[in-house]
ROSELUM-88925 format. One record per residue (C-alpha): residue number from 1; residue in three letters; x, y negated, z. Coordinates in nm, 2 decimals, always signed. Example, Ala and Ser with C-alpha at 12.3 -4.5 7.8 and 13.67 -1.06 7.14 Angstrom:
<recs>
+------+------+--------+--------+--------+
! dovo ! rogu !     c1 !     c2 !     c3 !
+------+------+--------+--------+--------+
!    1 !  ALA !  +1.23 !  +0.45 !  +0.78 !
!    2 !  SER !  +1.37 !  +0.11 !  +0.71 !
+------+------+--------+--------+--------+
</recs>
This chain:
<recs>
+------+------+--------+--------+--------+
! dovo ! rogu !     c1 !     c2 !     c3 !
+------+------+--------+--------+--------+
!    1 !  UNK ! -10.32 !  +0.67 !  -0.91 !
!    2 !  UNK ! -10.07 !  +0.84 !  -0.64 !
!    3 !  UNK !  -9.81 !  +0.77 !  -0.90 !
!    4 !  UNK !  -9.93 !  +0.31 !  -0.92 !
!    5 !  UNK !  -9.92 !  +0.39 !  -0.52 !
!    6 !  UNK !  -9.52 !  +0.47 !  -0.51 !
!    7 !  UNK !  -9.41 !  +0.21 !  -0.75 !
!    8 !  UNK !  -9.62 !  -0.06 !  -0.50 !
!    9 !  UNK !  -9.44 !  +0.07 !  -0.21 !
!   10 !  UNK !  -9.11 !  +0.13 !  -0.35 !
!   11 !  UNK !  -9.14 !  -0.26 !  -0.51 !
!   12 !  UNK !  -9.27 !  -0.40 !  -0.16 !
!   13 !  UNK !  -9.03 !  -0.23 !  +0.01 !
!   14 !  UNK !  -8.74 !  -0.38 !  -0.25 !
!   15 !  UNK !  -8.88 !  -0.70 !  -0.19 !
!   16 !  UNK !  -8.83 !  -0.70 !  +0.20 !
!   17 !  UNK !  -8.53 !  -0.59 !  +0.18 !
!   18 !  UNK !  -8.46 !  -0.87 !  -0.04 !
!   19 !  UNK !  -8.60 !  -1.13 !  +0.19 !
!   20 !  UNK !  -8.40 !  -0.96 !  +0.46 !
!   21 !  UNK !  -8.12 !  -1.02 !  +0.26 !
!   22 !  UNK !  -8.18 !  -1.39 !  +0.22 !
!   23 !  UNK !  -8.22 !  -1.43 !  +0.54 !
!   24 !  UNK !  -7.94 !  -1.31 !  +0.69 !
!   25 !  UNK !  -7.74 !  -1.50 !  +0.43 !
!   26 !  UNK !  -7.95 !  -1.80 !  +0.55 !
!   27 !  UNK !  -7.87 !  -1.79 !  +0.90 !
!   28 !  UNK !  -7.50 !  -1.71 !  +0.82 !
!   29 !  UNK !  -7.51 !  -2.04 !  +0.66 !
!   30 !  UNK !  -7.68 !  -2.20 !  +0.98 !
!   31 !  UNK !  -7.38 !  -2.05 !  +1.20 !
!   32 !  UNK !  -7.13 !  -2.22 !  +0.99 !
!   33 !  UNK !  -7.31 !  -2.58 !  +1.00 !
!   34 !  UNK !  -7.33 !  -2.51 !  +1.41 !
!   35 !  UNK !  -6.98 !  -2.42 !  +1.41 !
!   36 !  UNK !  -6.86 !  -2.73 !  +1.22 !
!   37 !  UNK !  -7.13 !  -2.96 !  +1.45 !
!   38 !  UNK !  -7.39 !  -3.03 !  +1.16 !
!   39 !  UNK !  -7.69 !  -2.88 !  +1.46 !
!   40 !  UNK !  -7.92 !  -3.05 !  +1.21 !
!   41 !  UNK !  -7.84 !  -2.87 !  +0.89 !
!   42 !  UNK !  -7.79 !  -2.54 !  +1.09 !
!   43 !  UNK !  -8.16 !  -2.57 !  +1.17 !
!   44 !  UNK !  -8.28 !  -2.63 !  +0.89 !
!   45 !  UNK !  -8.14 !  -2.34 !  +0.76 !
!   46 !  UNK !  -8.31 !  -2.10 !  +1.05 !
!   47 !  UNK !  -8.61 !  -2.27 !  +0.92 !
!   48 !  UNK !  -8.56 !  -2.16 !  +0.59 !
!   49 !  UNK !  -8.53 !  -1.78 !  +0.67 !
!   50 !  UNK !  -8.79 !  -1.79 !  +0.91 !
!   51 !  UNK !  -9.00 !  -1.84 !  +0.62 !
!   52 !  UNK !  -8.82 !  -1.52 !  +0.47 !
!   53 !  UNK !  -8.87 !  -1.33 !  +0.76 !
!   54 !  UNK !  -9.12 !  -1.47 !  +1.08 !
!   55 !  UNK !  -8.97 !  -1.24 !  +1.28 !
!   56 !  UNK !  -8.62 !  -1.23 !  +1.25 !
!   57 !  UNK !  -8.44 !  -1.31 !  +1.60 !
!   58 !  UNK !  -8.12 !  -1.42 !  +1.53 !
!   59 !  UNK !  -8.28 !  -1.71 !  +1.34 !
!   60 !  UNK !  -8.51 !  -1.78 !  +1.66 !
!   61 !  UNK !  -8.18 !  -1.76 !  +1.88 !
!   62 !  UNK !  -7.96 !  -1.93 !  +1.71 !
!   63 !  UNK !  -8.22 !  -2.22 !  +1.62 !
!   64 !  UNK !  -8.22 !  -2.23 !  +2.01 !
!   65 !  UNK !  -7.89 !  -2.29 !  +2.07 !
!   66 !  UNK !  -7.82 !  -2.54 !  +1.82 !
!   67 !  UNK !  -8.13 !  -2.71 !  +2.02 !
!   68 !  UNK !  -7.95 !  -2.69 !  +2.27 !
!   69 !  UNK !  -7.62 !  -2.87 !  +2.14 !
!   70 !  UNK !  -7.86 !  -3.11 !  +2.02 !
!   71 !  UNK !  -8.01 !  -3.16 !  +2.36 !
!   72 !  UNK !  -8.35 !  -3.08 !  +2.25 !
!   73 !  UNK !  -8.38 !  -2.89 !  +2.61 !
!   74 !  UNK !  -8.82 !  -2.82 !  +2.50 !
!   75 !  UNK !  -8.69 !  -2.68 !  +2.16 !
!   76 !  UNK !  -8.41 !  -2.44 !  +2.35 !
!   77 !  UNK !  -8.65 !  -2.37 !  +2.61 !
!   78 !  UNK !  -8.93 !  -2.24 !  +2.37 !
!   79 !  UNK !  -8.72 !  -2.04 !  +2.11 !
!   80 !  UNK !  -8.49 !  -1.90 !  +2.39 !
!   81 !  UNK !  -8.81 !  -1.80 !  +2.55 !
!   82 !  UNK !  -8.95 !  -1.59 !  +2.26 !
!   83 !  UNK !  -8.62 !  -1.41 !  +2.20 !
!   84 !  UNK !  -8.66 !  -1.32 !  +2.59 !
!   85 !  UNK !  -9.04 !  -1.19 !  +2.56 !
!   86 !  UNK !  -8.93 !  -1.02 !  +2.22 !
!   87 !  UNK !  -8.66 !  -0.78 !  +2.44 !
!   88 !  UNK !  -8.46 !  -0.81 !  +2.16 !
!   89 !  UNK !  -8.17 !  -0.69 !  +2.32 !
!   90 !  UNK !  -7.92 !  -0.81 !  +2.07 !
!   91 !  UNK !  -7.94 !  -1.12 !  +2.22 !
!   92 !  UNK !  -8.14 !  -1.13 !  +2.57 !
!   93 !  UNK !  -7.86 !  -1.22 !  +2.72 !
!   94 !  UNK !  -7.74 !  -1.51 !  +2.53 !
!   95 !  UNK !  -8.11 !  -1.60 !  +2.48 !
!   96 !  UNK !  -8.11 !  -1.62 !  +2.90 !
!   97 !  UNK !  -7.80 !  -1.85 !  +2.90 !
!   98 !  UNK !  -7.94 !  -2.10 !  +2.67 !
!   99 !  UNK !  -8.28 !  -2.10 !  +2.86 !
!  100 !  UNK !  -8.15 !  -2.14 !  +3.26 !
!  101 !  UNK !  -7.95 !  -2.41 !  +3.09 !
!  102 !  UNK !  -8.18 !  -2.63 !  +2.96 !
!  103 !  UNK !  -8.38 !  -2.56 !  +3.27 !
!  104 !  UNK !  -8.08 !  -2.71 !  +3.40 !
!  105 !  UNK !  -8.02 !  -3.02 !  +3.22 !
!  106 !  UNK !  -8.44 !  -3.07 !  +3.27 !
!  107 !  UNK !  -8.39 !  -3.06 !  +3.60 !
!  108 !  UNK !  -8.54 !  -2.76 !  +3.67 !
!  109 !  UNK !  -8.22 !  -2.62 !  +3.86 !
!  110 !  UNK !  -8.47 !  -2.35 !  +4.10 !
!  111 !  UNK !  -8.69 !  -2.22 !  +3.75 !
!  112 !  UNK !  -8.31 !  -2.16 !  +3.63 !
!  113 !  UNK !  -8.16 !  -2.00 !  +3.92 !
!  114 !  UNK !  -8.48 !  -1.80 !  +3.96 !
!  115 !  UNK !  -8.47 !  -1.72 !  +3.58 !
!  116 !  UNK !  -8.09 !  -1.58 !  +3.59 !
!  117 !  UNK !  -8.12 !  -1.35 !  +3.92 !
!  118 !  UNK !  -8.42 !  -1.16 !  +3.77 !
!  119 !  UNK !  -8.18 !  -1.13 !  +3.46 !
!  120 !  UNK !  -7.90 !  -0.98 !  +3.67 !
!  121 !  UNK !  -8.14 !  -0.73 !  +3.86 !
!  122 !  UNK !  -8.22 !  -0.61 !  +3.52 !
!  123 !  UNK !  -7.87 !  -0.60 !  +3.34 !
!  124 !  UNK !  -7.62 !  -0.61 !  +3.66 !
!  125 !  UNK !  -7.27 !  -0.67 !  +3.51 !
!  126 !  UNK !  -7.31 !  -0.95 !  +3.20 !
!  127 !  UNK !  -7.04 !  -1.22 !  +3.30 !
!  128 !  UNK !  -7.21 !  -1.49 !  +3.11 !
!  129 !  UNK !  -7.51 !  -1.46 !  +3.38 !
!  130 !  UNK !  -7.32 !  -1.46 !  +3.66 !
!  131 !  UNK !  -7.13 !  -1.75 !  +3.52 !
!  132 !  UNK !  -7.42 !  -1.94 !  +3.44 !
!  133 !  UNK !  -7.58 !  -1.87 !  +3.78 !
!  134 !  UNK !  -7.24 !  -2.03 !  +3.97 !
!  135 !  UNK !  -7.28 !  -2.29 !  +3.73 !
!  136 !  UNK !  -7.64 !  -2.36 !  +3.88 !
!  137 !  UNK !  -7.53 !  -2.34 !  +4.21 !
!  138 !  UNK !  -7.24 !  -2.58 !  +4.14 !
!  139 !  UNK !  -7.47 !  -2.86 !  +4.03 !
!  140 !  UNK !  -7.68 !  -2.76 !  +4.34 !
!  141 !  UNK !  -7.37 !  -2.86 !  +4.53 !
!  142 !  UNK !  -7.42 !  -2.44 !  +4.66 !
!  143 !  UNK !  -7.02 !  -2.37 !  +4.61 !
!  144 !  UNK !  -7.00 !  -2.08 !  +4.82 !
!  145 !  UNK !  -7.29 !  -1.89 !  +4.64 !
!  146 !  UNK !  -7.11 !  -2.07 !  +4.34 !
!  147 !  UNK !  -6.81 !  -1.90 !  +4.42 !
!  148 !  UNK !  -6.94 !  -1.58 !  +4.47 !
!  149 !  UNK !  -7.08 !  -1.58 !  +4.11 !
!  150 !  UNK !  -6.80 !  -1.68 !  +3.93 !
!  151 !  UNK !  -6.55 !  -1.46 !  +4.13 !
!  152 !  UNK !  -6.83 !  -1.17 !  +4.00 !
!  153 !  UNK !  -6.81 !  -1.30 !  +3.62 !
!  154 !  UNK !  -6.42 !  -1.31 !  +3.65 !
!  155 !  UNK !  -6.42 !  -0.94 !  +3.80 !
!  156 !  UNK !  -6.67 !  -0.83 !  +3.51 !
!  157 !  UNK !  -6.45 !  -1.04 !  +3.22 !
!  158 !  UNK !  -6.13 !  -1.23 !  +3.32 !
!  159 !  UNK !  -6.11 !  -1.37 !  +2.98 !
!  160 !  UNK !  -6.33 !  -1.61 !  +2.96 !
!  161 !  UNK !  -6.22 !  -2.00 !  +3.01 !
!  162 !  UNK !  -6.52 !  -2.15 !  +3.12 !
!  163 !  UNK !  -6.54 !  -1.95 !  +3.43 !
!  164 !  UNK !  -6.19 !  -2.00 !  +3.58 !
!  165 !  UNK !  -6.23 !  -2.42 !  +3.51 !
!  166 !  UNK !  -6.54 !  -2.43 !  +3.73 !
!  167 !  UNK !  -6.42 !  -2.15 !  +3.96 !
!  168 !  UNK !  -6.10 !  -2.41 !  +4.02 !
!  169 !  UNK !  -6.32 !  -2.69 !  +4.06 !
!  170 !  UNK !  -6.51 !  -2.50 !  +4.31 !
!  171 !  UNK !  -6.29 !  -2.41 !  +4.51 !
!  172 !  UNK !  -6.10 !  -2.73 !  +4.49 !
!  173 !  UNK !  -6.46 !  -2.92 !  +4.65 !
!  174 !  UNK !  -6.44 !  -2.67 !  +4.94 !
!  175 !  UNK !  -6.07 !  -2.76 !  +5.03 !
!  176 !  UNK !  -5.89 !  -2.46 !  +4.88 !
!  177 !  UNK !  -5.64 !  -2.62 !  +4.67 !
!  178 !  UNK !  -5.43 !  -2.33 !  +4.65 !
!  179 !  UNK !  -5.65 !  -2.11 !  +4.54 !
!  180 !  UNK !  -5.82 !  -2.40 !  +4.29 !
!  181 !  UNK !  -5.41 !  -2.42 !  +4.13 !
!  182 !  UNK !  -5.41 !  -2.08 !  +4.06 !
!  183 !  UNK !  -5.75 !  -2.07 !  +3.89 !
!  184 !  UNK !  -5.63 !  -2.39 !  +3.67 !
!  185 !  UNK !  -5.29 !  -2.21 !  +3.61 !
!  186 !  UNK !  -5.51 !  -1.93 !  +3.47 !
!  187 !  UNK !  -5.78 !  -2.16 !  +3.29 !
!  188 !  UNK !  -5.44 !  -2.35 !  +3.13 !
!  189 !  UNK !  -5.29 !  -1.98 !  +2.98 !
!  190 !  UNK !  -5.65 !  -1.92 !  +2.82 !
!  191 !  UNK !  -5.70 !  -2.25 !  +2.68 !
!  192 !  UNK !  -5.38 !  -2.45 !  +2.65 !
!  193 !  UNK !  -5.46 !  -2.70 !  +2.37 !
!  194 !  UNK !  -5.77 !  -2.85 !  +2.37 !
!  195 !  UNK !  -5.91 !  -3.20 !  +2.51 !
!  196 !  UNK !  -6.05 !  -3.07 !  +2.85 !
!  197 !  UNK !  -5.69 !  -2.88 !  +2.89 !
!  198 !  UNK !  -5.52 !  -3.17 !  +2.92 !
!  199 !  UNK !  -5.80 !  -3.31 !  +3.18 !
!  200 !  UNK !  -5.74 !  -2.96 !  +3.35 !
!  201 !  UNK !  -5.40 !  -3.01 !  +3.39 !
!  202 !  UNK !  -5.45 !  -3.37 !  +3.58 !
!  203 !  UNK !  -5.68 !  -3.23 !  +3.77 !
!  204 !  UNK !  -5.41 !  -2.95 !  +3.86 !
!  205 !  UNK !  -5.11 !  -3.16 !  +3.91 !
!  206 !  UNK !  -5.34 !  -3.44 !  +4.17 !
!  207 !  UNK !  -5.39 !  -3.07 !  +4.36 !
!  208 !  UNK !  -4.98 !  -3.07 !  +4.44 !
!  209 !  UNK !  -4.94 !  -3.46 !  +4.42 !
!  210 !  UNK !  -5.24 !  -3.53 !  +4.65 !
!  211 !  UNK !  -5.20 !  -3.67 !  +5.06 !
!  212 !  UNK !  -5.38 !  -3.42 !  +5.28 !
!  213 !  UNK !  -5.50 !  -3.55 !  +5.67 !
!  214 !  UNK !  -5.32 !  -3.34 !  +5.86 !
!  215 !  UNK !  -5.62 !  -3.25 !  +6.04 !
!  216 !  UNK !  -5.77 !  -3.12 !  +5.70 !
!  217 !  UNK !  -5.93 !  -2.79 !  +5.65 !
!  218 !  UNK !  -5.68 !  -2.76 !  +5.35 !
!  219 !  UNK !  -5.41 !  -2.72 !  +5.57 !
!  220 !  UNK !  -5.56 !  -2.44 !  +5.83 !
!  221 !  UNK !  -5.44 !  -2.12 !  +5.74 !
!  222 !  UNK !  -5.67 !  -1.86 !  +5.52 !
!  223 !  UNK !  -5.62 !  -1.52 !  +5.38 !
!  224 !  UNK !  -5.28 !  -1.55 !  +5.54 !
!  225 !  UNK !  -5.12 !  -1.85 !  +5.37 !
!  226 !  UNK !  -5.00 !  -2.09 !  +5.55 !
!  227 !  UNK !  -5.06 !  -2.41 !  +5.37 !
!  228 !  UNK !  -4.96 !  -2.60 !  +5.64 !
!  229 !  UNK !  -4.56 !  -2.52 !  +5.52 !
!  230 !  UNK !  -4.70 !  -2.53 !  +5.16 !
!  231 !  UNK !  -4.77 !  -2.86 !  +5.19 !
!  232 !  UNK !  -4.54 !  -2.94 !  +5.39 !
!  233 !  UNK !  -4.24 !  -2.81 !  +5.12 !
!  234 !  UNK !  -4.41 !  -2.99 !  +4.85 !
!  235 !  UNK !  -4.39 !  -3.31 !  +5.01 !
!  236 !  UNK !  -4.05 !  -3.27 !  +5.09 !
!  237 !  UNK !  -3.96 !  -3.21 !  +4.67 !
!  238 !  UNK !  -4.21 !  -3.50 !  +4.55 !
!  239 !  UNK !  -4.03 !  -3.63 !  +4.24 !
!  240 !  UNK !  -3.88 !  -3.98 !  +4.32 !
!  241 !  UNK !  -3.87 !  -4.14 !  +3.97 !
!  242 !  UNK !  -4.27 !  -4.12 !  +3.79 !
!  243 !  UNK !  -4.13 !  -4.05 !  +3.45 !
!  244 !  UNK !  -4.25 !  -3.75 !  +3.23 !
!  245 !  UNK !  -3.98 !  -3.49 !  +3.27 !
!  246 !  UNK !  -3.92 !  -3.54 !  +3.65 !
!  247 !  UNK !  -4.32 !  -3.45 !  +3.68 !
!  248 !  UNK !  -4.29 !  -3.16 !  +3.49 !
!  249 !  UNK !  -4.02 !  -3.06 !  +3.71 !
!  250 !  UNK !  -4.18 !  -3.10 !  +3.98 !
!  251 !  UNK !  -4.47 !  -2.90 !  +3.86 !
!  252 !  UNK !  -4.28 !  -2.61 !  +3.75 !
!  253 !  UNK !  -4.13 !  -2.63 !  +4.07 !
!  254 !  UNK !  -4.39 !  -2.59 !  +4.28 !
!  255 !  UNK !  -4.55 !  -2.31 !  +4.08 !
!  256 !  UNK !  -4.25 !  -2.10 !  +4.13 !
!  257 !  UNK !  -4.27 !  -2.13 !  +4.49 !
!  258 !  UNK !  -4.62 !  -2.09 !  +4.55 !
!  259 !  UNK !  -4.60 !  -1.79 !  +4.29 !
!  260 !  UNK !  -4.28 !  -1.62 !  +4.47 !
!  261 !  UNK !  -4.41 !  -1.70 !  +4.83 !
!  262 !  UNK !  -4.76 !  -1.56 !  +4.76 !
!  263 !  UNK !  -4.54 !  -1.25 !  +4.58 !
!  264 !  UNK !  -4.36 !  -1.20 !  +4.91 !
!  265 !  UNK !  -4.63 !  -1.21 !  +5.16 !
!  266 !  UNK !  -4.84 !  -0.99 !  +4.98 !
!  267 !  UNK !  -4.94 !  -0.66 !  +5.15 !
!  268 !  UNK !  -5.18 !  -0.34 !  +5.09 !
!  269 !  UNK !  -5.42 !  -0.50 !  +5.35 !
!  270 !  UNK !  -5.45 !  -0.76 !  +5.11 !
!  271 !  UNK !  -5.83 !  -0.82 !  +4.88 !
!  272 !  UNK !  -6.02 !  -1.06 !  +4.69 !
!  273 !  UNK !  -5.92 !  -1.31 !  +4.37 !
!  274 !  UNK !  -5.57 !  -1.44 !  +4.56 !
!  275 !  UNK !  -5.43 !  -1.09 !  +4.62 !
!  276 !  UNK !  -5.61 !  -0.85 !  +4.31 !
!  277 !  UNK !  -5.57 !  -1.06 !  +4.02 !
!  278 !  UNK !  -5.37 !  -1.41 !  +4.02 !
!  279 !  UNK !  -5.07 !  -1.27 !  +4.23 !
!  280 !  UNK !  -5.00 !  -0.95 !  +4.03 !
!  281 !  UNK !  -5.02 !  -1.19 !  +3.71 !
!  282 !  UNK !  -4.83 !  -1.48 !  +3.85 !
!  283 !  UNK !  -4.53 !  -1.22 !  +4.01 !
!  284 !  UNK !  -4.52 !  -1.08 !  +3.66 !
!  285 !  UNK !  -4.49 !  -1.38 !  +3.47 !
!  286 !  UNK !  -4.24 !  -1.49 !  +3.72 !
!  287 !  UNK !  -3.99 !  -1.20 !  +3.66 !
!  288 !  UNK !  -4.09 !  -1.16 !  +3.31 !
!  289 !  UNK !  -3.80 !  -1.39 !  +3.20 !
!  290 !  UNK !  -4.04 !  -1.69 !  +3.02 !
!  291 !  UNK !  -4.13 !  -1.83 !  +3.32 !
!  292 !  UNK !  -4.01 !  -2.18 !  +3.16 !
!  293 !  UNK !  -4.19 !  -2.08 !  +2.83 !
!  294 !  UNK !  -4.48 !  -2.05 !  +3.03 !
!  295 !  UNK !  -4.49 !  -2.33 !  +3.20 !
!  296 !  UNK !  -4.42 !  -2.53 !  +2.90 !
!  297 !  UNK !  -4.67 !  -2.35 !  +2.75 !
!  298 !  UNK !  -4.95 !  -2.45 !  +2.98 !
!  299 !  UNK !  -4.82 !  -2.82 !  +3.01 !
!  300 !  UNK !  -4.78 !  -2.91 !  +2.64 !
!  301 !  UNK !  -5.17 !  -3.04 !  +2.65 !
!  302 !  UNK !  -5.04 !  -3.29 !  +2.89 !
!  303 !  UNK !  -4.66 !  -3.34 !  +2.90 !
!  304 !  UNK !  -4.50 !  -3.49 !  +2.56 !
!  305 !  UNK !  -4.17 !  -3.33 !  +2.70 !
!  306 !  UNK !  -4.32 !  -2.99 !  +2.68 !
!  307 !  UNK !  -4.49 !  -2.99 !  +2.38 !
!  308 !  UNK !  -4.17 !  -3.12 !  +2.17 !
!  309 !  UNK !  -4.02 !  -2.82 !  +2.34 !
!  310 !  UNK !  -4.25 !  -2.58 !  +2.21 !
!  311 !  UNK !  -4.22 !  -2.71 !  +1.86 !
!  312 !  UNK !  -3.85 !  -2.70 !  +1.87 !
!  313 !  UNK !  -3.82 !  -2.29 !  +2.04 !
!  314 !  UNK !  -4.09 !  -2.10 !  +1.82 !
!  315 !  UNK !  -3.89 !  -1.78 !  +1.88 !
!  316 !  UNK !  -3.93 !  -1.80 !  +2.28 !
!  317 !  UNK !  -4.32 !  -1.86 !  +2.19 !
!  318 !  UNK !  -4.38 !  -1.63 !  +1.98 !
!  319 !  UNK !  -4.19 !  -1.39 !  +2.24 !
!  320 !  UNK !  -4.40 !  -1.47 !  +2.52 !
!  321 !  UNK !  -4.72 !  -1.45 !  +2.31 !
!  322 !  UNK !  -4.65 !  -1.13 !  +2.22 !
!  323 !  UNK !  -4.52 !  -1.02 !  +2.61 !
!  324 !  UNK !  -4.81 !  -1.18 !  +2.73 !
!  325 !  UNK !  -5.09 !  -0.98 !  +2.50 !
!  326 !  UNK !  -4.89 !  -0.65 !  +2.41 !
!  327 !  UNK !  -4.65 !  -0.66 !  +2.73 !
!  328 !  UNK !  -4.38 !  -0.65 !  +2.50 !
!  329 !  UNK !  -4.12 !  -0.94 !  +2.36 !
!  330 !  UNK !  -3.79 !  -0.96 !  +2.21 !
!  331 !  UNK !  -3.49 !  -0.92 !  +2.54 !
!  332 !  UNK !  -3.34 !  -1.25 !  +2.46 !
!  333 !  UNK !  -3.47 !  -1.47 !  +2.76 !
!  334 !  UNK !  -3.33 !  -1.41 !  +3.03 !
!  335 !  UNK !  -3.17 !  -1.76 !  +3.12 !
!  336 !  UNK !  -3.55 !  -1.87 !  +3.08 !
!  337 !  UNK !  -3.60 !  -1.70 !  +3.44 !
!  338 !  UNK !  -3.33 !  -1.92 !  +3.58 !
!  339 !  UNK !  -3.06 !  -1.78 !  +3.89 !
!  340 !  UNK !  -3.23 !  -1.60 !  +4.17 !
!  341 !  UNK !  -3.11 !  -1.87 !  +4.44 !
!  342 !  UNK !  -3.37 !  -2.10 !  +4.31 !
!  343 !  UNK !  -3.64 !  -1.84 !  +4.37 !
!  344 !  UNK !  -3.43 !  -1.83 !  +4.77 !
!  345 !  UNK !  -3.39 !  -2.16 !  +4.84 !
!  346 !  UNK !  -3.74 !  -2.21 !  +4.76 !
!  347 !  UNK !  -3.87 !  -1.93 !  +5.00 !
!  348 !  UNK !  -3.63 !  -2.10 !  +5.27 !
!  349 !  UNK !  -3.79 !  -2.43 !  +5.23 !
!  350 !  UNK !  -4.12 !  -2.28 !  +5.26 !
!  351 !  UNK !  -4.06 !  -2.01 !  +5.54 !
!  352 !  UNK !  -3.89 !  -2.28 !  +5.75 !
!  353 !  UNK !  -3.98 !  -2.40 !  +6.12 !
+------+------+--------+--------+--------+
</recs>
């Protein structure tokens, strides 16, 4: 009898791991269809290992997320929601981020601003809930606690997109266009090809081309810039002629003077987003000899100019690819810097009475 009792358990046990099997290779299906847009199909293959395996999480999460892309906001909410009161810790956090935003796009903006604060007293440093929280707050029209969100998720993980595009578009709806042109700079070097890049990169270039009251906020000093003489310099080198190449000039331009001028007036008594993180990167970059690569680099999504002269220099890409992510790259671009009496006369026209 003991002996019928093994060969039951050991052949149940053989057929859950099967089904466990199937299931997983069901669900690895379902991510693929998501990936390639077919929400629909995906679903449908969750469905089919949940009825491998009830319990299974992933299939509960990801069924909620393609409910999501589907904007099935009830369907997110209520398989988000079980993956939260499951603890399945695999996926809490993700599970929170799909459930605060279809809160969101139900209009529920408090519930989801409510639901992600009670997920950061209990997990502290994730940057997706801080970025989701300054997302909240940014449709609240909140931008300063917006702000102070997404400056939290870029300390936490300063490689993630998302979170520099809205931190940029924050800042710019609170008059701190310098600061919103670094954070598109940065958002441009993460995600340089894509449809919203180009957008990005509009919305970057109306920041230098744009006419500013001069009683504006935007030109009162803050965290010891004066944008007044900013603004004032970039006015003065406004491209004449509106074709392609004299914008990008102008652009590249500018974002050597702001970088180098920022560079020089930085000091130990110096914190926050401006001081620890863009201006180190931007000052590197700058003397790093592919500033032009770079700025090419970051334009191509926009500028025709630039993008036919990143298919024609591969070498001087792949060189700054590599400088960029290793800090290493072949010594061959140094006239990519340009003379230093650009860099001067730049600092002269910016510095002047």
């Amino acid at each position: 009898m003991k002996k019928y009792y093994i060969i039951a358990l050991l052949l149940c046990l053989s057929l859950n791991s099967f089904s466990q099997a199937s299931s997983d290779k069901l669900i690895r299906k379902g991510v693929g269809m998501h990936e390639r847009g077919k929400y629909k199909e995906a679903i449908r293959y969750y469905e089919e290992a949940l009825k491998l395996n009830s319990t299974s999480m992933s299939a509960i999460y990801e069924m909620s997320l393609s409910y999501l892309y589907l904007k099935d906001y009830d369907n997110a909410l209520k398989y988000s929601t079980k993956v939260i009161n499951a603890n399945y810790q695999l996926l809490i956090i993700d599970a929170y981020c799909v459930k605060s935003t279809a809160l969101s796009e139900l209009g529920q903006e408090d519930q989801a601003i409510k639901l992600l604060n009670e997920a950061i007293s209990k997990y502290k440093d994730e940057y997706l809930l801080h970025y989701n929280l300054g997302y909240s707050y940014f449709k609240q029209g909140n931008y300063e606690l917006a702000i102070n969100n997404l400056r939290k998720a870029i300390e936490i993980d300063p490689t993630h997109p998302d979170t520099f595009l809205l931190y940029a578009y924050s800042l710019n709806d609170t008059n701190k266009w310098v600061e919103s042109f670094l954070s598109f700079h940065f958002f441009l070097l993460l995600e340089p090809n894509t449809e919203r890049s180009k957008d990005a990169f509009g919305e970057m270039y109306d920041l230098i081309n744009q006419t500013i009251d001069e009683n504006s906020p935007g030109l009162e000093m803050e965290e010891g810039i004066d944008r007044q003489k900013l603004y004032a310099y970039i006015q003065r080198i406004k491209p004449v002629d509106d074709d392609p190449e004299s914008k990008y000039r102008f652009f590249e331009q500018v974002s050597k003077s702001i970088f180098f001028t920022l560079g020089q007036i930085q000091n130990d008594t110096q914190s926050g987003p401006i001081w620890d993180f863009f201006v180190p990167i931007y000052s590197e970059i700058l003397n790093s000899g592919y500033f032009e690569t770079y700025c090419r680099y970051i334009s191509a999504c926009h500028s025709p100019q630039s993008l036919t002269w990143w298919n024609n220099n591969h070498k001087k890409v792949d060189n700054f690819i590599a400088w960029f992510e290793d800090g290493q790259g072949a010594e061959d671009e140094e006239a990519d810097f340009g003379d230093d009496s650009d860099l001067d006369d730049n600092t002269e026209a910016v510095d002047e009475d």
